[in-house]
C-alpha positions as CSV (number, residue, x, y, z in Angstrom):
1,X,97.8,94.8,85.4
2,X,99.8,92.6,87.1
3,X,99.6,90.9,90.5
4,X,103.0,91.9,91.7
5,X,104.6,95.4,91.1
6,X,106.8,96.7,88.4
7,X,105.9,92.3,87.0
8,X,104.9,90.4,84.8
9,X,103.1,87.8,86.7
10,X,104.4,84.2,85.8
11,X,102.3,81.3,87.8
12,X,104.3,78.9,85.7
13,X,107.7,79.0,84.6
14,X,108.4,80.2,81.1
15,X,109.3,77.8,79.0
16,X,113.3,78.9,77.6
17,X,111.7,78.7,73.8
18,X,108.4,80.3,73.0
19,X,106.0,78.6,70.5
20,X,104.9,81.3,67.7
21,X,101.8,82.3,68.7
22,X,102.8,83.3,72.0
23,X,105.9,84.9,70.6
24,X,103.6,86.9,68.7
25,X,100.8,87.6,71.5
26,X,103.8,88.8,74.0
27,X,105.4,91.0,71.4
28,X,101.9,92.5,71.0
29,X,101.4,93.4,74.3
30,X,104.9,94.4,74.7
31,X,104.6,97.1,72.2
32,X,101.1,98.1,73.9
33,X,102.8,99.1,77.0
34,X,105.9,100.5,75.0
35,X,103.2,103.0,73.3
36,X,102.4,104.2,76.6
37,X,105.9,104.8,77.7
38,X,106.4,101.5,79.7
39,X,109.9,99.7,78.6
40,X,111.5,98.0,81.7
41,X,109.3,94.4,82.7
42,X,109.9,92.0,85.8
43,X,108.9,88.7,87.2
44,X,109.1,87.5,90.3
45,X,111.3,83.5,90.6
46,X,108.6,80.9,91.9
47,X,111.7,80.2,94.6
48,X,112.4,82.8,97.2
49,X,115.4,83.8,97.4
50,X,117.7,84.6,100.8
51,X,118.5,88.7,100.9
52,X,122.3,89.7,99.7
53,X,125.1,89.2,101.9
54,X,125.5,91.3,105.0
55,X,121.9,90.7,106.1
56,X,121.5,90.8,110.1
57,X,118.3,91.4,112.3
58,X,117.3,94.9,113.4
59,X,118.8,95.4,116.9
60,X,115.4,97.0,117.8
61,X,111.5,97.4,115.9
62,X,109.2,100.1,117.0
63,X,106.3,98.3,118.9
64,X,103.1,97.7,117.1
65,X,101.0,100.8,118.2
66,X,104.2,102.7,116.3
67,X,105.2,100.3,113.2
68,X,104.8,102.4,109.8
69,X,102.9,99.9,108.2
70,X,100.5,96.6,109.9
71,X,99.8,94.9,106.7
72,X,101.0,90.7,107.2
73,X,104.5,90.5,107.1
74,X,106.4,88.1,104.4
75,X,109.1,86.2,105.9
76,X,111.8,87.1,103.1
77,X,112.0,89.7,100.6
78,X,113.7,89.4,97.5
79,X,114.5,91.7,94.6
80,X,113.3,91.4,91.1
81,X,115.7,90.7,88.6
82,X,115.2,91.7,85.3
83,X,114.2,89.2,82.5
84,X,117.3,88.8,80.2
85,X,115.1,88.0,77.0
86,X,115.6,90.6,74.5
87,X,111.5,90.6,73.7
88,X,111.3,91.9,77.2
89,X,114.0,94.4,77.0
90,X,113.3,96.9,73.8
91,X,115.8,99.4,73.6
92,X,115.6,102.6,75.5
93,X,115.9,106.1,73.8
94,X,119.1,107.0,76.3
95,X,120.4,103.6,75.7
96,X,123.1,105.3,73.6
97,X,124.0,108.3,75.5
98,X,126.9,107.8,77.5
99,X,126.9,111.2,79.4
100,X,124.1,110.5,82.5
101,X,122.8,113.9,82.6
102,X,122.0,114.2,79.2
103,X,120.8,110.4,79.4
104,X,118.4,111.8,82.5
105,X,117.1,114.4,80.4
106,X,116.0,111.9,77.5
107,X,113.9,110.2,80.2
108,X,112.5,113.3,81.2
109,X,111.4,114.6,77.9
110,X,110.2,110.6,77.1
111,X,108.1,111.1,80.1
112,X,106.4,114.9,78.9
113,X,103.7,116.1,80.6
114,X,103.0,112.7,81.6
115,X,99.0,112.0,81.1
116,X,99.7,107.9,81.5
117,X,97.4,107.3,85.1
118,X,94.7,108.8,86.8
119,X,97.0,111.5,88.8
120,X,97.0,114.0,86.3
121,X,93.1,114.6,86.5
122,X,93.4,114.7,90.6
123,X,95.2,117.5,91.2
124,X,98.9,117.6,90.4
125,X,100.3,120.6,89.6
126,X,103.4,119.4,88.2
127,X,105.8,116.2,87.5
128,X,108.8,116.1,90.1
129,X,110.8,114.1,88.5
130,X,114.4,113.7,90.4
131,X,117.1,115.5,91.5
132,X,120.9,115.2,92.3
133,X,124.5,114.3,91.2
134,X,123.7,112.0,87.6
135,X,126.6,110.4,88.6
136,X,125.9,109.4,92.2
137,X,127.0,106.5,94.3
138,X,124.2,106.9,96.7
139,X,120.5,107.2,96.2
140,X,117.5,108.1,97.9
141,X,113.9,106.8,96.7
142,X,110.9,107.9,98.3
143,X,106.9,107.1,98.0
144,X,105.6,110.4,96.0
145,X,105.8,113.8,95.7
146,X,103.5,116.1,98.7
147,X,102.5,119.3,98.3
148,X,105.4,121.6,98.6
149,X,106.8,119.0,96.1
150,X,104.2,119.5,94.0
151,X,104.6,123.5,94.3
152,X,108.2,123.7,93.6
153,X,109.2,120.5,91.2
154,X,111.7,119.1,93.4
155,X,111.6,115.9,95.9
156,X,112.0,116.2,99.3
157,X,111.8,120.0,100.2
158,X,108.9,120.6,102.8
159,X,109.7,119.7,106.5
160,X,110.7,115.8,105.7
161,X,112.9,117.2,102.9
162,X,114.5,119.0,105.8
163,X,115.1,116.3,107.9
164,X,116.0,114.2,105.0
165,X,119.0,117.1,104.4
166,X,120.3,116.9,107.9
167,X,120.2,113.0,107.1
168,X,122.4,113.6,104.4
169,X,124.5,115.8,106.0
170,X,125.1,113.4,109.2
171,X,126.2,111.2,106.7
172,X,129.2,113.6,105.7
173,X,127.3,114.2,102.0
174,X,125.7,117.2,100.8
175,X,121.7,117.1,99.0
176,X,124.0,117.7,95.9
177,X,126.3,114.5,95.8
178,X,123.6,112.3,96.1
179,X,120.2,111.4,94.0
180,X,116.9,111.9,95.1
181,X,113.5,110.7,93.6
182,X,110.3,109.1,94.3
183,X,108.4,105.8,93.1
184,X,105.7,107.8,91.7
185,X,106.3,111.1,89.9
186,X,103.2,113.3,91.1
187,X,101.3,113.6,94.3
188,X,98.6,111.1,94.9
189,X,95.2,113.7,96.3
190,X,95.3,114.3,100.0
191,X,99.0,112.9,100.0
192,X,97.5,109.6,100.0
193,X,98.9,106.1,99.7
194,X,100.0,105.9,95.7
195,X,98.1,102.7,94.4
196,X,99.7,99.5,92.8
197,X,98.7,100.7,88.9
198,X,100.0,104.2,89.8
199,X,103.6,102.6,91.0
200,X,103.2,100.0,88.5
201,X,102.9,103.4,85.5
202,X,105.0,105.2,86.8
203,X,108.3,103.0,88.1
204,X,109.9,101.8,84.8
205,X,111.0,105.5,84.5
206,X,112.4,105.1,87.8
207,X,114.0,102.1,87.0
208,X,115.0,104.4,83.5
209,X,117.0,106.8,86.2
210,X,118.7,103.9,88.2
211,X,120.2,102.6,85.4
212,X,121.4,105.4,84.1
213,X,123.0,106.5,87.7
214,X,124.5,103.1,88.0
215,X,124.5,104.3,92.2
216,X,126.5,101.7,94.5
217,X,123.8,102.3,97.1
218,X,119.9,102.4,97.2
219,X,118.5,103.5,100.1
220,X,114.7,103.3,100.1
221,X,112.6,105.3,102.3
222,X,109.7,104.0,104.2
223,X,107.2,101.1,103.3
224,X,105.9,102.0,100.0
225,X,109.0,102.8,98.2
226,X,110.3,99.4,99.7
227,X,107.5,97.6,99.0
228,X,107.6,98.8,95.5
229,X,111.1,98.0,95.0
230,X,111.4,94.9,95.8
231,X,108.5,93.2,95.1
232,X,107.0,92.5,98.6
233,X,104.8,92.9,101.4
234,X,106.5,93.1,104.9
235,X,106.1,95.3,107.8
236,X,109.3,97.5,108.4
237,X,110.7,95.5,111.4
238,X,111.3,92.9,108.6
239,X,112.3,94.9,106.1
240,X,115.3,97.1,107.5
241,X,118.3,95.9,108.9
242,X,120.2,94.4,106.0
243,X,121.0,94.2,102.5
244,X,119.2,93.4,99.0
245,X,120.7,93.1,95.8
246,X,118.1,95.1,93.6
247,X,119.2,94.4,89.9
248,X,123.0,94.6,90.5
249,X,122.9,97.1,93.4
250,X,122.7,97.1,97.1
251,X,119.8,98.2,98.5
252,X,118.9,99.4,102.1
253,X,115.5,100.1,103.6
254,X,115.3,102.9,106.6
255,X,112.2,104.8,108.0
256,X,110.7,107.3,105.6
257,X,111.7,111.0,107.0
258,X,108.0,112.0,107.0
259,X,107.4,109.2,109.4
260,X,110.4,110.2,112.2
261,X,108.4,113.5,112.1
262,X,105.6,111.9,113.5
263,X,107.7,109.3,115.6
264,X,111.0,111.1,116.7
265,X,112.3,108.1,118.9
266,X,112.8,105.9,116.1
267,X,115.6,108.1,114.4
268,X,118.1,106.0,116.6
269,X,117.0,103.5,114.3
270,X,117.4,105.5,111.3
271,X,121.1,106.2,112.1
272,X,121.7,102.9,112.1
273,X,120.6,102.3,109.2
274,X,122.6,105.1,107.8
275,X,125.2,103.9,109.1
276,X,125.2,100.5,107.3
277,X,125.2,102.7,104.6
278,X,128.0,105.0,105.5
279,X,130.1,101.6,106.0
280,X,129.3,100.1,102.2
281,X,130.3,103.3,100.8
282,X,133.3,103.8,103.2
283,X,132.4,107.2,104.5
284,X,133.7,108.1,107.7
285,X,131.2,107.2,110.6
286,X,131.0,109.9,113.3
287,X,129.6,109.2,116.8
288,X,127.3,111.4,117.0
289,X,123.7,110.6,116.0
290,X,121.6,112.7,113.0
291,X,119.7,116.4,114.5
């Protein structure tokens, strides 16, 4: 696998016309990973890019002892593009289905009783695969399903699901104008971490969903999930506060619900991150803070 998530590592740049031989070799691998129900592929520029417009610093970061995650911090995240060739790019089965729920359902069925990494023999019950308005501007991506999750099918509906609902509703939205999903589509044992080859397995068919949503707003929740999405490893003090262009679309990093459980002083912080959000999508913005 590779060394960066959802990528094809590149530690040179691609030359703009293949010889043969590697033509052939890439194609071969290609359709390896397409056999195990892996389409979308990304690499990561040698440049670093500067985050979208409308970046700004966080007016406040928890303090160490209470920062979600202490791994190094990167000093700029970028999003991952998509490679343009068509070698990388093989046509997906909803690629022709103009209707987005029936589009959604393709991906579902492509995905079966999914048996592609190790999760399946650990435990999981069942495949939660998303849930929401198909044709949603706004949409929420967590780390991985937990247990109540794992009981009922759905994302988000133990006690972070609740908070993640009054959230929502702070934001003037109901659970059912939105999109809701999770990086990885069953729950890791214990509720543990998900690990790089399980997000790297699983992701393209979340990157399946958000093109066929098209939402004008990505909000990722917590570490993991923005980790995952945009290809790099930052603490959240870093990582919140501004905007990312992920593959056409805006993209917004905020606290992970299950993690102002645990920390309930840094919802502040979360509403103002949700209110960044509220602004892009030009939803009213109340003065009151989130429950």
């Amino acid at each position: 696998m590779s060394d960066f998530p959802l990528a094809l590592a590149v530690k040179t740049p691609m030359p703009s016309v293949l010889n043969p031989q590697l033509r052939r070799a890439l194609a071969d691998r290609i359709r390896f990973y397409n056999e195990l129900g892996i389409y979308d592929f990304y690499r990561r520029d040698a440049s670093i890019a500067e985050p979208a417009t409308g970046a700004e610093s966080s007016a406040s970061s928890p303090p160490p002892s209470q920062a979600e995650d202490p791994e190094p911090m990167t000093p700029k995240a970028i999003a991952v593009p998509a490679l343009e060739d068509d070698l990388f790019a093989p046509a997906k089965p909803e690629a022709a289905i103009k209707h987005p729920a029936k589009a959604l359902r393709v991906i579902r069925e492509d995905l079966g009783d999914c048996t592609r990494c190790r999760l399946h023999q650990q435990g999981r019950k069942q495949i939660v695969f998303g849930v929401g308005n198909p044709r949603a501007e706004l949409m929420f991506i967590g780390e991985a399903p937990g247990a109540d999750e794992d009981e009922q099918g759905e994302p988000f509906v133990g006690r972070a699901g609740q908070l993640l609902n009054n959230m929502i509703k702070a934001m003037g939205l109901r659970r059912e104008e939105v999109y809701i999903a999770n990086i990885i589509k069953c729950r890791p044992p214990g509720n543990r971490t998900p690990e790089r080859d399980e997000c790297e397995t699983c992701s393209p068919y979340l990157m399946r969903q958000i093109s066929v949503i098209q939402p004008k707003v990505i909000l990722a929740l917590g570490a993991v999930a923005a980790k995952t999405l945009l290809a790099v490893n930052a603490p959240m003090s870093e990582l919140r506060g501004r905007w990312y262009d992920f593959r056409g679309t805006k993209l917004a990093v905020t606290y992970h619900p299950a993690f102002l459980l645990r920390d309930p002083r840094q919802k502040g912080e979360a509403w103002k991150d949700l209110q960044r959000v509220m602004k892009e999508l030009a939803l009213p913005v109340p003065g009151k803070s989130m429950d």
